[in-house]
C-alpha angles and dihedrals in degrees: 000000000000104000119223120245088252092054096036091056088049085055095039088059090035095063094039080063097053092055097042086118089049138058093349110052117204107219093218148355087277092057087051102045089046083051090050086047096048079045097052104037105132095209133033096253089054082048091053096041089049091047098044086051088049092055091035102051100036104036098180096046114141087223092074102098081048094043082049095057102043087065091049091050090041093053088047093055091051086056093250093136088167089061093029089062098039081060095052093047081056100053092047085059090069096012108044097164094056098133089181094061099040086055087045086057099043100054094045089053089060097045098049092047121102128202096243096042106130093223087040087119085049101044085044097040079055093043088049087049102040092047088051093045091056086052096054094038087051091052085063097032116124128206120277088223130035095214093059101105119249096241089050091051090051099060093044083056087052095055093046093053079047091050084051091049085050096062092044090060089045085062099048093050094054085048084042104233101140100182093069104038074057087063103046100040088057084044098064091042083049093052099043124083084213116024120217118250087223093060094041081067101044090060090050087058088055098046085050093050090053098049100250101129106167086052092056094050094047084050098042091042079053090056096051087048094075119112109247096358113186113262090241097047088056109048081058089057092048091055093050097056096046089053089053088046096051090039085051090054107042081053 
């Protein structure tokens, strides 16, 4: 089943953890102990805080692409995509092959760009490439621990390749082209053993956008659907189907 972001960045660390006496090599118990601590924060700040002591106090530990990448993630779950993106941007500069924080990137990018915005074309030409560059870097990745199965490996690479078609719709829709926002947007449902609600809506709104108003019901109605849906998730999903409704029937 496809894993959340929040659940995927608990595993993430968690494997990290398992293989502390592997790959990455800690220097000292210290180095150890401020790992554990990174690994058993309960919130994202404690996560952060945790992360920023580990690179601060061992300078030369092997876990910093890793440490790096824990704040990013941990700023994206908070919903701060600025600082989410400017660790990120952190973690590709030892870790270039990073897909989860290109997509990261990518999709922030897209978020934070507005149609008016005089480097729009340049913000959304670096989403675009960020989000194919995860693709292709996903299609090589290996697994971060030898004992993940590899089943289980490949649905995480799929939600990850969702997660980059995600983004890809994110951009069309800012340059309005809703076709292919359409596209991409199936495209990542398509990919993901478990599609996100939010991306089943933002398909809907692109549906709408494009005047294709049954499709939008059916989508939003899919989205609803979802056992446990966030509230927010789906009073947006609420709105988009009573626009397509009332587009259907001014038709």
């Amino acid at each position: 089943m496809i894993i959340s972001r929040f659940i995927r960045l608990v595993c993430s660390v968690g494997l990290a953890a398992a293989v502390v006496l592997a790959q990455p090599k800690p220097k000292s118990q210290k180095e150890v102990d401020a790992i554990m601590a990174m690994q058993n924060a309960q919130d994202a700040d404690s996560r952060i805080k945790a992360a920023q002591a580990l690179i601060t106090k061992f300078a030369d530990t092997e876990f910093k692409p890793f440490a790096l990448y824990v704040i990013a993630s941990s700023y994206q779950q908070k919903n701060d995509i600025d600082s989410a993106m400017v660790w990120a941007e952190k973690t590709l500069e030892v870790d270039k092959a990073n897909f989860m924080c290109m997509n990261m990137i990518a999709s922030g990018l897209a978020q934070k760009t507005r149609e008016f915005d005089l480097d729009k074309e340049e913000k959304l030409g670096r989403a675009e490439t960020m989000a194919k560059g995860a693709m292709e870097a996903i299609k090589t990745a290996t697994k971060p621990n030898p004992e993940i199965p590899d089943a289980q490996w490949e649905l995480i690479k799929k939600d990850y390749t969702a997660e980059s078609h995600q983004a890809l719709g994110l951009v069309a829709m800012v340059r309005k082209k809703y076709p292919d926002a359409i596209a991409a947007f199936k495209t990542a449902v398509e990919t993901s053993p478990q599609p996100d609600p939010a991306t089943l809506v933002r398909l809907a709104s692109a549906y709408n956008l494009a005047g294709q108003f049954d499709n939008a019901i059916a989508t939003a109605d899919k989205a609803m659907a979802v056992p446990d849906l966030n509230p927010a998730i789906k009073q947006v999903a609420v709105s988009e189907k009573d626009r397509a409704t009332k587009g259907k029937a001014a038709k």
